[in-house]
C-alpha positions in Angstrom: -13.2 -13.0 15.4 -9.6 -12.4 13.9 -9.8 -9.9 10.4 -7.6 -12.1 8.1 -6.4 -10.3 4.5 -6.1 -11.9 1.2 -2.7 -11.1 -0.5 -2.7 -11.3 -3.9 -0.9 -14.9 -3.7 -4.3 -16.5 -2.3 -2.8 -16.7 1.3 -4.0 -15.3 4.0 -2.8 -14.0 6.9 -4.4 -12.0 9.8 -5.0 -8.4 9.4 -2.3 -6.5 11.0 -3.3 -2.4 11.8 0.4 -2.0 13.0 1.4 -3.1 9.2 -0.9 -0.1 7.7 0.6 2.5 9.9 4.2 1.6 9.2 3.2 2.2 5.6 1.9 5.4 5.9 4.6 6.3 8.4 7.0 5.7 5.4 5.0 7.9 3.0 4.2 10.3 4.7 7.5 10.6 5.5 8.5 10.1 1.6 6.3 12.9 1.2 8.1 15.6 3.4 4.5 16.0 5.2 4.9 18.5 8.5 5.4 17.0 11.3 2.3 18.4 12.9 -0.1 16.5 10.0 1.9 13.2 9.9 0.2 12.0 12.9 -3.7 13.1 11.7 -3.1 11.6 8.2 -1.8 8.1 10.0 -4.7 7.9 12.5 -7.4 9.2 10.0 -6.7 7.1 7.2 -6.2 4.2 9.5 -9.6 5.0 11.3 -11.4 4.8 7.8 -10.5 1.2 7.1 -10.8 -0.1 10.1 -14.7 1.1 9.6 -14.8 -1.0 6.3 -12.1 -4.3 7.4 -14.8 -4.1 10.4 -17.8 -4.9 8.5 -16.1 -8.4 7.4 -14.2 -11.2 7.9 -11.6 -11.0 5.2 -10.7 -8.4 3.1 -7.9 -8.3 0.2 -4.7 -6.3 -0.3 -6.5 -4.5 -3.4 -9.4 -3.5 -1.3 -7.0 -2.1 1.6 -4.8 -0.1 -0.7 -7.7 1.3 -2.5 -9.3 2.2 0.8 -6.3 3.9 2.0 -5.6 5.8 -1.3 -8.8 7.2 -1.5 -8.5 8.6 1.7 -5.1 9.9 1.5 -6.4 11.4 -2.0 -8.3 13.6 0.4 -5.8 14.3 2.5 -2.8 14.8 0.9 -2.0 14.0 -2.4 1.7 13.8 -2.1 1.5 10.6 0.0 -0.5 9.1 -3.0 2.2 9.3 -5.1 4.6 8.8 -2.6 2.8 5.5 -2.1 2.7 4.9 -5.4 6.5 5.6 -6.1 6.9 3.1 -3.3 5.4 0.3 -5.1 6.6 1.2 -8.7 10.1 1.0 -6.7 9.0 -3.2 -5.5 7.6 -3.5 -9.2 11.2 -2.5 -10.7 13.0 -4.5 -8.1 11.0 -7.9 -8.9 11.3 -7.3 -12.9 14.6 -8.4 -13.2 14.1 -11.9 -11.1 11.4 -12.8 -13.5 12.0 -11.9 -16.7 14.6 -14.1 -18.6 17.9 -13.1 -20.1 16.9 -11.4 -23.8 18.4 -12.8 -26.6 19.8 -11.4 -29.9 17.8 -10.8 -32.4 19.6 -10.3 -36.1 16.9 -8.1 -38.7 18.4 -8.2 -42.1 
């Protein structure tokens, strides 16, 4: 049976292993990891959630990313934060979109 993952939205769509390791690809990279580890944090990390996303039929973003930081926390902290900066970077980049145009406020 096809994994499917729960974004945050309430859709779904089917879970995607490929999708995980291009995000760690881009932090380890971020995180100027050597060459020689990137490919042992990628297939580690990825290993470990499979063994959980395994056990079920859906699982949800939060549960993935908390999966994956947990292990990477292990690993190598610098791709936590790298990971972390990434999504603090998407935060800052939505912010704008949503939040509407301040007005002036006169204290006397």
């Amino acid at each position: 049976m096809q994994k499917k993952v729960i974004k945050k939205s309430g859709k779904s769509e089917k879970f995607n292993k490929n999708k995980i390791k291009k995000s760690l690809a881009r932090a380890v990279k971020e995180a100027r990891i050597p060459a020689y580890l990137k490919h042992t944090i990628i297939e580690e990390t990825t290993y470990d959630l499979l063994q959980y996303v395994n056990n079920f039929d859906e699982v949800t973003t939060a549960k993935i990313r908390d999966i994956i930081l947990f292990k990477l926390q292990q690993m190598h902290p610098a791709v936590v934060m790298a990971w972390i900066a990434y999504e603090l970077q998407k935060i800052s980049e939505q912010i704008p979109k949503e939040m509407p145009k301040a007005k002036k406020v006169i204290i006397s």
